[in-house]
N, C-alpha and C positions, 0 to 999 in steps of 0.2 A: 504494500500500500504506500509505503513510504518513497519508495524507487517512483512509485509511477506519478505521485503528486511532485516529484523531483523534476520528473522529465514534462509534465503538462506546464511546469511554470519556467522552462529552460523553452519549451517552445512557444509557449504564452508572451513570454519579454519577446523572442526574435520575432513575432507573426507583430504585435503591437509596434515594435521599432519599426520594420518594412513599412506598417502599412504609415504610420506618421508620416516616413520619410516620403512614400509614396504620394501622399497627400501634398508634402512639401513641395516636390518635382512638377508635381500636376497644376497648380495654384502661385507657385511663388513667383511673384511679381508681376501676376493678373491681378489680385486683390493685394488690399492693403495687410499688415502685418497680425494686426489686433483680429480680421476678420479669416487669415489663415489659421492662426491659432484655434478659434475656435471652432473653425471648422475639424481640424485634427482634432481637437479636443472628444467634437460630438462622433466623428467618425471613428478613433481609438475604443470610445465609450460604447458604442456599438458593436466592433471585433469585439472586446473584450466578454460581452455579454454572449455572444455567440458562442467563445471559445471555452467559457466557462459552463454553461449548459454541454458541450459536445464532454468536458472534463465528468462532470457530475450523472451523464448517462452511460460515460464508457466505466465509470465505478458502478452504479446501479446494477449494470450489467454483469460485471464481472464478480459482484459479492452475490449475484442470483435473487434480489430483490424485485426483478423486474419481468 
C-alpha cells in the first residue's frame, strides 16, 4: 500500500508539473501574467482531481472493496 501511494504521488507531481508547464507554453504571452496563472491554477486543480479519483479507485480495486 505504501509502495503504491509512493509511486501515485511520484506520478501525480510529474502529470501536475507537465500539464502547468503545458498550460505555460500554450498561453504565455497571449494573456497577461495574473490571468495565466490562474488559468494553470484552475486547470492543475482539475488534473489533480482526476488523478486523485483514478488513485482512490485503483486502491478500491485492489483491496476488493469494489
Amino acid at each position: 500500500m505504501i509502495v503504491e501511494i509512493l509511486i501515485f504521488l511520484i506520478a501525480g507531481v510529474g502529470a501536475l508539473f507537465i500539464t502547468g508547464f503545458s498550460v505555460h507554453m500554450l498561453t504565455g504571452g497571449l494573456i497577461s501574467q495574473e490571468l495565466e496563472n490562474q488559468v494553470i491554477f484552475i486547470v492543475c486543480s482539475i488534473v489533480f482531481c482526476i488523478i486523485a479519483y483514478m488513485a482512490w479507485d485503483v486502491i478500491q480495486r485492489r483491496t476488493g472493496k469494489k
